[in-house]
FIPANU-314873 format. One record per residue (C-alpha): residue number from 1; x negated, y negated, z negated. Coordinates in nm, 2 decimals, always signed. Example, Ala and Ser with C-alpha at 12.3 -4.5 7.8 and 13.67 -1.06 7.14 Angstrom:
<rs>
k|xx|yy|zz
1|-1.23|+0.45|-0.78
2|-1.37|+0.11|-0.71
</rs>
This chain:
<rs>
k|xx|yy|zz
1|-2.60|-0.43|+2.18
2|-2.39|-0.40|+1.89
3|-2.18|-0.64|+1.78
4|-2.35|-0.73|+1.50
5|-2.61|-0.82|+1.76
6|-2.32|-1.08|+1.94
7|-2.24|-1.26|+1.60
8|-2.55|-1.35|+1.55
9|-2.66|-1.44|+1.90
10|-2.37|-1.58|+2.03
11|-2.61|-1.63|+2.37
12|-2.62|-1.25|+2.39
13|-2.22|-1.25|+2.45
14|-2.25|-1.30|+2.82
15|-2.50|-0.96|+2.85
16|-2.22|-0.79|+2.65
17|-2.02|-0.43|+2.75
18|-1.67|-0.44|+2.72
19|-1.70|-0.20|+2.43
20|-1.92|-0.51|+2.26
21|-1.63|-0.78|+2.37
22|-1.60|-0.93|+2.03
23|-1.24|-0.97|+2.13
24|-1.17|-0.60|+2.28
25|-0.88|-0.49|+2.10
26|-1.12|-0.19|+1.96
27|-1.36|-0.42|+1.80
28|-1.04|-0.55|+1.57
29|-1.06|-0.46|+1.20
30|-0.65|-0.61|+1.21
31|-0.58|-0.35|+1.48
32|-0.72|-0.04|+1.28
33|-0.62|-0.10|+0.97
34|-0.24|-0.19|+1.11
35|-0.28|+0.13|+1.36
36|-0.39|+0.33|+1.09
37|-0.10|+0.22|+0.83
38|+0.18|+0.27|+1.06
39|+0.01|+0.66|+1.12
40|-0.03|+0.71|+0.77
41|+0.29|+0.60|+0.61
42|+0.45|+0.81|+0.90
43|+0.27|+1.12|+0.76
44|+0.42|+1.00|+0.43
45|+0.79|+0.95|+0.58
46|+0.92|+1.35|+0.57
47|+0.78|+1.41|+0.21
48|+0.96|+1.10|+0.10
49|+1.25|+1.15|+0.27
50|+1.40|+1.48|+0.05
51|+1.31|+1.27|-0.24
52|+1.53|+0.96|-0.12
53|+1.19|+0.70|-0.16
54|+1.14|+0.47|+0.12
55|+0.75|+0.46|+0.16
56|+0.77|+0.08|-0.07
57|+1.01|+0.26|-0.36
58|+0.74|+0.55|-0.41
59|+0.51|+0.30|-0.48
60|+0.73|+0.13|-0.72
61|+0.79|+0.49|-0.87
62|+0.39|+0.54|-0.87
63|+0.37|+0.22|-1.09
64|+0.65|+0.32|-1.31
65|+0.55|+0.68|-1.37
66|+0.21|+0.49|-1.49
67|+0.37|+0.30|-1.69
68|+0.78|+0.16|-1.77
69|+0.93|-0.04|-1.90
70|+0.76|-0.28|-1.68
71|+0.87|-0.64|-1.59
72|+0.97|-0.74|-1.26
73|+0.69|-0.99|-1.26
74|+0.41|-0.70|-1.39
75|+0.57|-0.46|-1.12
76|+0.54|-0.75|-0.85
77|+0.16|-0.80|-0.95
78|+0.06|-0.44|-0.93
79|+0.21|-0.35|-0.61
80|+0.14|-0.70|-0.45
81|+0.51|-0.78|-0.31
82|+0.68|-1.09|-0.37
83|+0.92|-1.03|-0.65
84|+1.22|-1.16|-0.39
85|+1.07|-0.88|-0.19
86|+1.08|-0.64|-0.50
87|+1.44|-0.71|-0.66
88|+1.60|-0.59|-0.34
89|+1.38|-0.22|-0.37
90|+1.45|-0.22|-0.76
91|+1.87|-0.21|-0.66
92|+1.83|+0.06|-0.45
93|+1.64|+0.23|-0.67
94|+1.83|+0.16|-0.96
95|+2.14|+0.24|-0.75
96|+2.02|+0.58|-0.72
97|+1.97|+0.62|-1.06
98|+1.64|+0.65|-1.04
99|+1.51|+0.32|-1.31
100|+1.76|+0.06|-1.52
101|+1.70|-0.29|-1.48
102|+1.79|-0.52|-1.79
103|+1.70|-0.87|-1.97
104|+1.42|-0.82|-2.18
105|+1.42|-1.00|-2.55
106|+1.31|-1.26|-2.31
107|+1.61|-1.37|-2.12
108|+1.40|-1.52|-1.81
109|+1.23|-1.19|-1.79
110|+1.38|-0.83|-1.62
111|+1.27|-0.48|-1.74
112|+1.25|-0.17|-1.55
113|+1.26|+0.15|-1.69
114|+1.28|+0.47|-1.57
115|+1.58|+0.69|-1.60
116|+1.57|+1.04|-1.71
117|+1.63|+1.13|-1.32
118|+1.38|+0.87|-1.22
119|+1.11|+1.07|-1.49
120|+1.22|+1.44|-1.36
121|+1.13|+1.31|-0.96
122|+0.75|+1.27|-1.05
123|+0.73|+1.68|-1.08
124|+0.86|+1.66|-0.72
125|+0.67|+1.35|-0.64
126|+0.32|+1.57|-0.76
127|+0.36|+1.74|-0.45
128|+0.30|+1.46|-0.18
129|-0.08|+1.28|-0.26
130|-0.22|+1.66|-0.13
131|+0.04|+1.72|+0.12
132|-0.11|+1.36|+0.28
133|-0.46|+1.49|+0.23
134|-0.42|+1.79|+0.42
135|-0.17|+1.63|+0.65
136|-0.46|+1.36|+0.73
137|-0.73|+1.66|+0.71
138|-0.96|+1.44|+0.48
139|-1.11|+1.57|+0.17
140|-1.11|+1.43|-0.15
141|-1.43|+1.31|-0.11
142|-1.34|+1.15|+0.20
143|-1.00|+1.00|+0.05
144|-1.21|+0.81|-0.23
145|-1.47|+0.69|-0.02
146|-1.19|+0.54|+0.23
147|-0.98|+0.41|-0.03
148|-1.31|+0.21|-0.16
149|-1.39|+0.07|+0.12
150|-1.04|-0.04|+0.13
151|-1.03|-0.20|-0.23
152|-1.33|-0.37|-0.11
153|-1.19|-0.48|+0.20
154|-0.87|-0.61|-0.02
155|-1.08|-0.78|-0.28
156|-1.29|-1.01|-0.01
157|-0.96|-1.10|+0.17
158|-0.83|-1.25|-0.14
159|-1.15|-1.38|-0.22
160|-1.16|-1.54|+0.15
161|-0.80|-1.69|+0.14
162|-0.62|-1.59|-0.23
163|-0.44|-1.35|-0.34
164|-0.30|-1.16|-0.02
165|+0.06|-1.23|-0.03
166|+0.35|-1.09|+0.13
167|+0.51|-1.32|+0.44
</rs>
């Protein structure tokens, strides 16, 4: 009996397996997907670590090598952090010379742009999304297929309860 099966039959829950316990810790989508993050940003950690990144900075590089200057506010948006959460990560990054934060024309707004040093790490940066891949053994059709899923997954969350915020 899948578990499908259970949800809609709520009777059927008593004739259940352990494996079909719609509160086994297997059966959670929370548990994978927070199993599976810990496993993958580990596989990430000794790439990043020769370039100085934190798993949270290369993303904030990722969205600056797309595109700087960015605000603060734009830079929250696309990465999905808090922007308290995000000024701490910008210092370090800009304390190791990586971006330059300043006032835009704007004064309530803050600009981030890259530095030449921040620019030169992408050659080095190039090396990590494959280095994952084959660390993870997945292919790239298998990496684009997973990472749809998870957009999907992301986009009914915040369709479920709003935009998914940091706590």
């Amino acid at each position: 009996m899948s578990v499908q099966t259970i949800a809609c039959y709520p009777e059927a829950v008593t004739e259940a397996t352990a494996t079909d316990d719609l509160l086994a810790l297997e059966n959670q989508v929370c548990f994978a997907l927070a199993v599976a993050t810990r496993k993958v940003l580990a596989a990430y950690r000794p790439l990043l670590e020769p370039m100085g990144l934190t798993h949270p900075q290369y993303l904030a590089m990722l969205a600056l090598w797309e595109r700087s200057p960015r605000t603060v506010v734009d830079l929250s948006r696309e990465l999905a952090l808090d922007p308290a959460t995000l000024s701490p990560l910008l210092k370090r990054l800009e304390a190791a010379g990586l971006v330059r934060r300043s006032r835009g024309s704007d004064e309530r707004t803050l600009d981030v742009t890259l530095t030449d040093a921040g620019l030169a790490l992408r050659a080095q940066a190039e090396a990590v999304p494959p280095r994952v891949a084959a660390a993870l053994n997945l292919g790239a059709d298998d990496l684009a297929e997973l990472r749809g899923m998870l957009h999907r997954v992301i986009a009914a969350a915040e369709q479920a309860s709003g935009p998914v915020e940091e706590p």
